[in-house]
C-alpha atoms as a printed R data frame, in Angstrom:
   type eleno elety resid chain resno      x       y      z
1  ATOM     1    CA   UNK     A     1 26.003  92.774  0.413
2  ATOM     2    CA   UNK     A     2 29.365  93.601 -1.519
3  ATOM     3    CA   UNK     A     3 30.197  96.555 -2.676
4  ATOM     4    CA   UNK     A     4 33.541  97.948 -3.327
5  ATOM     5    CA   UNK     A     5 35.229  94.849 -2.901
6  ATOM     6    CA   UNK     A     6 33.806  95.041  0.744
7  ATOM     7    CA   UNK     A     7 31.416  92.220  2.560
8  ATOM     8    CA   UNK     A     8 28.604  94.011  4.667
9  ATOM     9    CA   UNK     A     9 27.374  92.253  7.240
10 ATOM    10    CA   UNK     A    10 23.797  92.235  8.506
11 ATOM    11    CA   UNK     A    11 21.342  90.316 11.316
12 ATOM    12    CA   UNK     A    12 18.542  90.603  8.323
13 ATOM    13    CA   UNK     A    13 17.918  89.349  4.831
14 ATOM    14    CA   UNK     A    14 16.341  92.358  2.997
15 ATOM    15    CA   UNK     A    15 16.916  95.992  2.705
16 ATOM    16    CA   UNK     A    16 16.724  97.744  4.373
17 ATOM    17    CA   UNK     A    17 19.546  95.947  6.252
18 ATOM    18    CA   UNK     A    18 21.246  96.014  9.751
19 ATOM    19    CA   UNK     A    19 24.249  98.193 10.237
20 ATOM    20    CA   UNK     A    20 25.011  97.329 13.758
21 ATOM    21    CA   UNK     A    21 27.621  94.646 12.800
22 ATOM    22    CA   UNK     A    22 31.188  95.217 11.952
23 ATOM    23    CA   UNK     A    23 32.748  95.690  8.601
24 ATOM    24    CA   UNK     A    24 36.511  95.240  7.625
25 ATOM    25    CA   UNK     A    25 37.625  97.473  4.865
26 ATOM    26    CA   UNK     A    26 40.779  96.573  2.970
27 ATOM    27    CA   UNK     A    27 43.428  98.710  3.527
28 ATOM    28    CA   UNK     A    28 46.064 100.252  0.796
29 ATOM    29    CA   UNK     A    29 49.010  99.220  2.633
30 ATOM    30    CA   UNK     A    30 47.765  95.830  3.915
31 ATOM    31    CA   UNK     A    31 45.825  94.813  6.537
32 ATOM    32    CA   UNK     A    32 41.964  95.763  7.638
33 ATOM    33    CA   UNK     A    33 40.180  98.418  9.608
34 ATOM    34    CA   UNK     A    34 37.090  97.066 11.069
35 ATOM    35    CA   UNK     A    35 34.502  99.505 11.541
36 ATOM    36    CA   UNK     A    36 30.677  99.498 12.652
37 ATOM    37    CA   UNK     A    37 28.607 101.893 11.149
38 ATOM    38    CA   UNK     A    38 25.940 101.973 12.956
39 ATOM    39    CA   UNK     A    39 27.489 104.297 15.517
40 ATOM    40    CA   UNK     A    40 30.175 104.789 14.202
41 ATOM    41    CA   UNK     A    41 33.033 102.848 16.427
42 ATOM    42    CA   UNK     A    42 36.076 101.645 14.951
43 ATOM    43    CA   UNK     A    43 36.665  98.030 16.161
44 ATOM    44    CA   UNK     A    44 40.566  97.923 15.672
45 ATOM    45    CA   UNK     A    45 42.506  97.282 13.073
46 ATOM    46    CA   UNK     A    46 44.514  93.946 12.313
47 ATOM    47    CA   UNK     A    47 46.452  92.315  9.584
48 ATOM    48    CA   UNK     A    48 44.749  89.405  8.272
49 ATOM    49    CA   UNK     A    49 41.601  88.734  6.968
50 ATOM    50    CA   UNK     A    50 41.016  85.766  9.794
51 ATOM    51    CA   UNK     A    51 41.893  88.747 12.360
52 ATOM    52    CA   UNK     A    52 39.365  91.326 10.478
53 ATOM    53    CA   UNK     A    53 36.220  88.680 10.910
54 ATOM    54    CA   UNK     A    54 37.590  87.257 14.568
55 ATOM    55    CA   UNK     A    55 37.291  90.488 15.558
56 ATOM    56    CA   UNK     A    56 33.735  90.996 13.980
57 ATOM    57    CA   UNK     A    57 32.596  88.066 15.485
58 ATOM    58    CA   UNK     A    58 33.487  89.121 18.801
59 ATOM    59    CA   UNK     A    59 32.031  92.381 18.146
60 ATOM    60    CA   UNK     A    60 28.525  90.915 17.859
61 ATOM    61    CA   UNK     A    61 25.666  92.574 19.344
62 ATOM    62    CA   UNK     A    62 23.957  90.750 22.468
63 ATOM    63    CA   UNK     A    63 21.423  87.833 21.534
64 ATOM    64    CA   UNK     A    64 22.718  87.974 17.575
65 ATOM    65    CA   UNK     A    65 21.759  84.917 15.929
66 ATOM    66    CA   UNK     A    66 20.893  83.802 12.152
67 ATOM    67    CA   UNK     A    67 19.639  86.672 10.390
68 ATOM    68    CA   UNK     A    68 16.294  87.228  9.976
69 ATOM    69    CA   UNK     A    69 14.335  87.302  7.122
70 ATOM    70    CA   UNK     A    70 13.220  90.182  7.166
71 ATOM    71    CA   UNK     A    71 14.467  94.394  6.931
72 ATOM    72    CA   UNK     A    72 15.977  95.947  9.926
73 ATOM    73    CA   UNK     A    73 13.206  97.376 11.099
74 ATOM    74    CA   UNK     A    74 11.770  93.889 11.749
75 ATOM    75    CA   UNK     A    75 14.309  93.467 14.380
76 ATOM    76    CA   UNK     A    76 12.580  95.008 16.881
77 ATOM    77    CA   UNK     A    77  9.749  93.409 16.653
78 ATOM    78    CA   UNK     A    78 11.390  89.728 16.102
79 ATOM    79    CA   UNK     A    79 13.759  89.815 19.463
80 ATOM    80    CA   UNK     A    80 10.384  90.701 21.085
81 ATOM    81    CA   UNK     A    81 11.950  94.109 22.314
82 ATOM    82    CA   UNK     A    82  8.257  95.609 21.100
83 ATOM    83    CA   UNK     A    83  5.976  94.124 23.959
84 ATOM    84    CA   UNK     A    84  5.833  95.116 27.656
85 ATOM    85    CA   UNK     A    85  7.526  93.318 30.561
């Protein structure tokens, strides 16, 4: 999604979406502060926009691959995290 001249990431393809992977947000000044809203961490901030999504992509959750389609809420049940051990 885009919104504010900012590119939200997400592990899923409908709303509503993942918030657990970083987003860079242009800064006045220059540069990028990379933040993750779904708790709230700041990831750093850098200078470029190859920095900003380097650092996203290192930021990834455990066991993140193509997004789903699906909402957020799907999640769960697509990494299998629903069913007993």
């Amino acid at each position: 999604m885009v919104s504010h001249g900012v590119l939200y990431l997400s592990r899923c393809t409908r709303y509503p979406w993942s918030r657990d992977i970083g987003t860079a947000f242009p800064q006045g000044g220059g540069g990028y502060r990379i933040r993750r809203e779904s708790d709230r961490t700041m990831l750093g901030e850098v200078d470029t926009v190859e920095e900003a999504y380097a650092l996203i992509a290192a930021g990834l959750p455990d066991g993140c691959g193509p997004a789903i389609d699906g909402t957020a809420d799907d999640l769960r049940s697509c990494a299998g995290l629903d069913r007993e051990a």
